[in-house]
N, C-alpha and C positions, 0 to 999 in steps of 0.2 A: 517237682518241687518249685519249679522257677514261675510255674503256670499260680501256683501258688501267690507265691509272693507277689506276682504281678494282679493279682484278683485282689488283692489286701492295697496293692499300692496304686490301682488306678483309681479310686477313691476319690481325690480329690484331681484328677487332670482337668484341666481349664479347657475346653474343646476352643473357644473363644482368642484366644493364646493362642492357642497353635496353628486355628484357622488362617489368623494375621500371618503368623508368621509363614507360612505353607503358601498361601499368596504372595507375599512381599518378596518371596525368596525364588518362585515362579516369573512373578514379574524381573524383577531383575536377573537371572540364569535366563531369562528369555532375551533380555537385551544384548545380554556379554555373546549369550552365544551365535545368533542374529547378525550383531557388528561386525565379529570376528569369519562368521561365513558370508554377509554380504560384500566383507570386506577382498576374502579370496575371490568371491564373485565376479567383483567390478573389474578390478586390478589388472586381467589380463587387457581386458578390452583396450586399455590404455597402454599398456608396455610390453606385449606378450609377442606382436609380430615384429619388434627391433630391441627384443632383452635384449641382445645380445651387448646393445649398447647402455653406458651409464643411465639414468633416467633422469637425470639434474642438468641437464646439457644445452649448449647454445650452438649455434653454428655462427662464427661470425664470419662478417666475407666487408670490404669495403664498396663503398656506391662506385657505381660506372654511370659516370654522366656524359654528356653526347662531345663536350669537351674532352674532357680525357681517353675516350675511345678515338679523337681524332688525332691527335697528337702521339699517343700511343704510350699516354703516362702509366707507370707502370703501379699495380694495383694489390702487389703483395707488400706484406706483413715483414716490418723488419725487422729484429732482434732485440733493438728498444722497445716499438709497439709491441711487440711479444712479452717483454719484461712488463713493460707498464701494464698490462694488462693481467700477468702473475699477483705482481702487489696489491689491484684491488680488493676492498673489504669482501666485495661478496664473490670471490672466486675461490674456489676449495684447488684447483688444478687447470692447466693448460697444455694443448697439445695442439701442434702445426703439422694440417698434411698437405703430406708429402706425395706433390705431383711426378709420374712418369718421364722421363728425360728425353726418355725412346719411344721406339718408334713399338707398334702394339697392333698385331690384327687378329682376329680369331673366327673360328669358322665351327656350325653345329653340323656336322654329318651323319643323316640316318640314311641311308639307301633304303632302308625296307620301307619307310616312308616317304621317298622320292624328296627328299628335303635336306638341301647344302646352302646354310647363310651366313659366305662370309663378311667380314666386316672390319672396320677402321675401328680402335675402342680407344681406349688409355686406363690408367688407372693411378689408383691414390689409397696413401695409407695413413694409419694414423696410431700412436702410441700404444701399444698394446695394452696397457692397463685400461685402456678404453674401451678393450673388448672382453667381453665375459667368458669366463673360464669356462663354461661350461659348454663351448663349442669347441672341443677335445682336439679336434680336426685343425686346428687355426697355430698355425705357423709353417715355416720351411728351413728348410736345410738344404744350400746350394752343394753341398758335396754327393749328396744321398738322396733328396726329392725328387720327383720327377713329374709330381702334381701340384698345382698353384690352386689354396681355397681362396676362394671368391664369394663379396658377398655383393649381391646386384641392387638397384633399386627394383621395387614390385613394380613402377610402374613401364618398365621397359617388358619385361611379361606381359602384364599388358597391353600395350599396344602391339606387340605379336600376335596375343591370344586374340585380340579385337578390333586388328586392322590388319594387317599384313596376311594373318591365317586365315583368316573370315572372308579375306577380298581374295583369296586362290585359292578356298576348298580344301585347305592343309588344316592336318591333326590339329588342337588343341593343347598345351602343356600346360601340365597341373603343377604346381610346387614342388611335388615327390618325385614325380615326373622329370623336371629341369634337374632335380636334384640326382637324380640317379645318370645322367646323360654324361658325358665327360668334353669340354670343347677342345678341339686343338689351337694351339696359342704361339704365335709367332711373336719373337721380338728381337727385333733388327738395329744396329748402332753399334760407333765404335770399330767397322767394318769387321762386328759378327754377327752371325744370327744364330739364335738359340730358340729350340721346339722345344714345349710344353704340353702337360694335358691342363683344363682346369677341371674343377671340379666345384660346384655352387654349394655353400654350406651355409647358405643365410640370404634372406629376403629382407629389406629394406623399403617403411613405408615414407620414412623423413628423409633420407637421405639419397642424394641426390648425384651418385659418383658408384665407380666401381670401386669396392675398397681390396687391399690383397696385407697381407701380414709384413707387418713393418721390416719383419728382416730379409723379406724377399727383397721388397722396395729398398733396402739400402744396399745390400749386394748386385741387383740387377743395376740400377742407376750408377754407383761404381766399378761397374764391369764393360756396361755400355753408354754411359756419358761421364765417362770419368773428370773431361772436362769444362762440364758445366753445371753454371753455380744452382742449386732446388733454392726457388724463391716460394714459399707458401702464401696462398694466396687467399686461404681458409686457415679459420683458427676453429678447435674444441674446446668448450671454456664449458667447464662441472663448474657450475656455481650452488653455495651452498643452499638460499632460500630462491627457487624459481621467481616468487610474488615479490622479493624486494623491486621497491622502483626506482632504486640506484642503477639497477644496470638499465635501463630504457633509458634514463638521462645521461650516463655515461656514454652510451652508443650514440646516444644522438648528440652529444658536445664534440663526437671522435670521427661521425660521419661513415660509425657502422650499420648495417645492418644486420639481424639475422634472418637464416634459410626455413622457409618452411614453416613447422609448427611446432617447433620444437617448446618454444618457451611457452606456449598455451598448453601443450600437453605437458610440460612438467607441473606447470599451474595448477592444473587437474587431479593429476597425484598427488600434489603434495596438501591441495584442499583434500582430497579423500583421504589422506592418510592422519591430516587435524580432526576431523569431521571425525573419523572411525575413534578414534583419541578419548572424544571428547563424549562419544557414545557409550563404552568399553569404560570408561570412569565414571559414570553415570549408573550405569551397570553394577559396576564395582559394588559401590556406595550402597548400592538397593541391597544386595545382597549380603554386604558384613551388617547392615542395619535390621536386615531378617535374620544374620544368625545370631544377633543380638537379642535379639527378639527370642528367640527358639530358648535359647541358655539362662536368658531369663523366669522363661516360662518353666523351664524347667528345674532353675535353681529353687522357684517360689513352691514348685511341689514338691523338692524333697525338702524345704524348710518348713510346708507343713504336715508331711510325714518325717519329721526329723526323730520322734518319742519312736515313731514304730521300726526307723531304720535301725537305731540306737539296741531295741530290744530282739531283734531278728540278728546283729553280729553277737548282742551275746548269748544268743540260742547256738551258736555255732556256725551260723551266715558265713562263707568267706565273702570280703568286701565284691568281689567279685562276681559271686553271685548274686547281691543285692545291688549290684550297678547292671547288671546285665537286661534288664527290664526297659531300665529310663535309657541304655546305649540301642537295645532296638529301635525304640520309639523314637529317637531322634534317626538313626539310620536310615528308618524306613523311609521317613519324610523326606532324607535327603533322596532318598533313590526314587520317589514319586515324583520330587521335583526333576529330576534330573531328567527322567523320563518324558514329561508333558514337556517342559523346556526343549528337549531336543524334536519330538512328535511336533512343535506348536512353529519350531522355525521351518522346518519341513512342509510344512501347510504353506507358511508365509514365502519360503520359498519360489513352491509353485506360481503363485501370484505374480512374483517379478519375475519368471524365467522370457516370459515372452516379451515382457517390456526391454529386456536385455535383448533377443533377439535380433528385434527390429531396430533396435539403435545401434545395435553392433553385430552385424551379420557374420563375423567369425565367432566371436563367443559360441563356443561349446561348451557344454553342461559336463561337470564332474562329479564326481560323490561326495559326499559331504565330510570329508575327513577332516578338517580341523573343526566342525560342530562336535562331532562327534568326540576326539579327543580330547577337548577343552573340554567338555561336559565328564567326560572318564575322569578327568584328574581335578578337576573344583569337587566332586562328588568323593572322591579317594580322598582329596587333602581336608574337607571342612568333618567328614563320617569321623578320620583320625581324630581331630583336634575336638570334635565329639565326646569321642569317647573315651578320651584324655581327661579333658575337662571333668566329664560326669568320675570320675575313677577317682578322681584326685579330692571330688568335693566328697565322697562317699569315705576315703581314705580320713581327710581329715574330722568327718563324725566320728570315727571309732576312737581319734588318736584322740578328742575332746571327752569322750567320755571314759575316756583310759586317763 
């Protein structure tokens, strides 16, 4: 019966209409979904080997000039500079780490490798909300632990993997590798010594210290240098816009600097996350303007089968079956778009997997699950609102001619 009614009502479909609109709505599902998977794409490159840490972050550290290193002026962060630097406009947060008191050595022991290197270290910690939850492993418990996580810089690997191992014919250590290894950890002061295992649970490509969990650092330092004062000599500052250029004139009126590259790589992210913004609304736009377009097109052929709908409910039509027609014909559309859209960023994909590659030689390739999803649910929410739409305009012909 339905085969029917749709041979009576495609009569007048506007192929022209639909065409617009099946493009317009390709085009734009090709950008949302594109943005949103180039967007997962990029992303690690930038923040993936130090999540662990904020991504809005500064390192500040005061200048050492040849002056002050002779005199032996002292170069930590005071409690006011600490405040003052709370109150600026573009800091979301502050955190002071916290140097080592004592005394720190650790040693890698493999025998089956013929390899024992011990060493002088120290370490530093920093507010724990500065560390990402999702390194489960990160904290201690002086009553009950018996292992300290540590997070290292990559480039002290490094120079083991490509100077020290290379120049005497020793193994190589891979990340998984260090990561599986346990050091033993001495620390001395306060006239005790306490053994430790560590245990590495994060690599570091900005930062430039061993870091350990704030609460070890504050029990160990009041265990073994009870009486001396932690002057920070490094600040963490979450500022909320990386690109404001308040804080580069700030730093420089104050005679800070900061470490590394932190404030370009936040730079980066946060232009890739405007950029992705501004792609993903563009998108948008394309796409309610096609289904604009579609509901148009379709409002205009049931208004000029309006005589034949009107005479099909009262043959006994339920509304239902005379909407079931016009709600395929839009369904299908959406699900051809939904289709070529996700096949066309896949294509496009391929294209940039190598230009990723070579600019960021850890980027590895994942599956395309947020293309994929975002394409499942714009195709689920706009079908609905489909075939709502068509329901309710087919509802209100019977109630007009009742």
């Amino acid at each position: 019966m339905n085969t029917l009614i749709w041979k009576l009502l495609r009569q007048h479909i506007n192929i022209g209409q639909l065409g617009g609109f099946f493009l317009a709505n390709l085009f734009g599902m090709m950008i949302v979904l594109l943005g949103i998977q180039f967007y997962r794409d990029v992303l690690p490159a930038f923040s993936d080997e130090d999540s662990f840490m904020k991504n809005n972050y500064v390192i500040a550290t005061k200048k050492i000039s040849t002056l002050s290193g002779l005199v032996g002026r002292n170069n930590a962060f005071s409690k006011q500079e600490i405040e003052e630097m709370k109150q600026q406009p573009f800091t979301n947060s502050v955190g002071a780490f916290t140097p080592s008191m004592f005394k720190v050595s650790a040693s890698i022991g493999m025998q089956q490798l013929g390899v024992h290197l011990p060493t002088e270290m120290f370490f530093e910690s920093v507010p724990d909300k500065f560390i990402d939850v999702k390194l489960g492993k990160w904290g201690f418990d002086a009553r009950q632990d018996e292992t300290i996580p540590i997070i290292i810089p990559r480039s002290y690997l490094n120079l083991y993997n490509f100077g020290f191992a290379q120049s005497r014919n020793l193994p190589k250590l891979s990340d998984g590798l260090l990561g599986l290894i346990q050091l033993n950890i001495t620390l001395s002061g306060n006239g005790q010594t306490k053994r430790y295992k560590g245990a590495v649970v994060g690599f570091s490509n900005r930062l430039n210290t061993i870091l350990v969990p704030e609460a070890f650092m504050e029990w160990a330092n009041r265990t073994l240098a009870p009486n001396k004062e932690v002057q920070p000599a490094r600040l963490i500052v979450e500022v909320k816009n990386p690109t404001d250029p308040s804080i580069g004139d700030y730093f420089k009126q104050k005679g800070y600097e900061t470490e590394g590259e932190n404030l370009d790589a936040g730079k980066a992210t946060y232009f890739l996350r405007v950029i992705t913004g501004i792609v993903l609304a563009v998108g948008l736009i394309i796409s309610i303007l096609s289904f604009y377009i579609l509901m148009l097109s379709i409002f205009l052929l049931l208004q000029k089968n309006t005589v034949k709908l009107e005479n099909l409910l009262l043959l006994g039509f339920s509304p239902a079956q005379v909407a079931l027609p016009y709600q395929v014909l839009a369904t299908s559309l959406n699900l051809a778009v939904t289709i070529l859209a996700i096949g066309g960023v896949a294509w496009i994909r391929t294209m940039y997997e190598s230009v990723l590659h070579e600019l960021f030689p850890q980027w590895s390739e994942s599956f395309m699950t947020p293309c994929l999803l975002t394409g499942i649910i714009l195709f689920v929410l706009v079908s609905i609102l489909n075939i709502v739409i068509i329901r309710r305009k087919i509802f209100s012909i019977r109630m007009r001619r009742k």
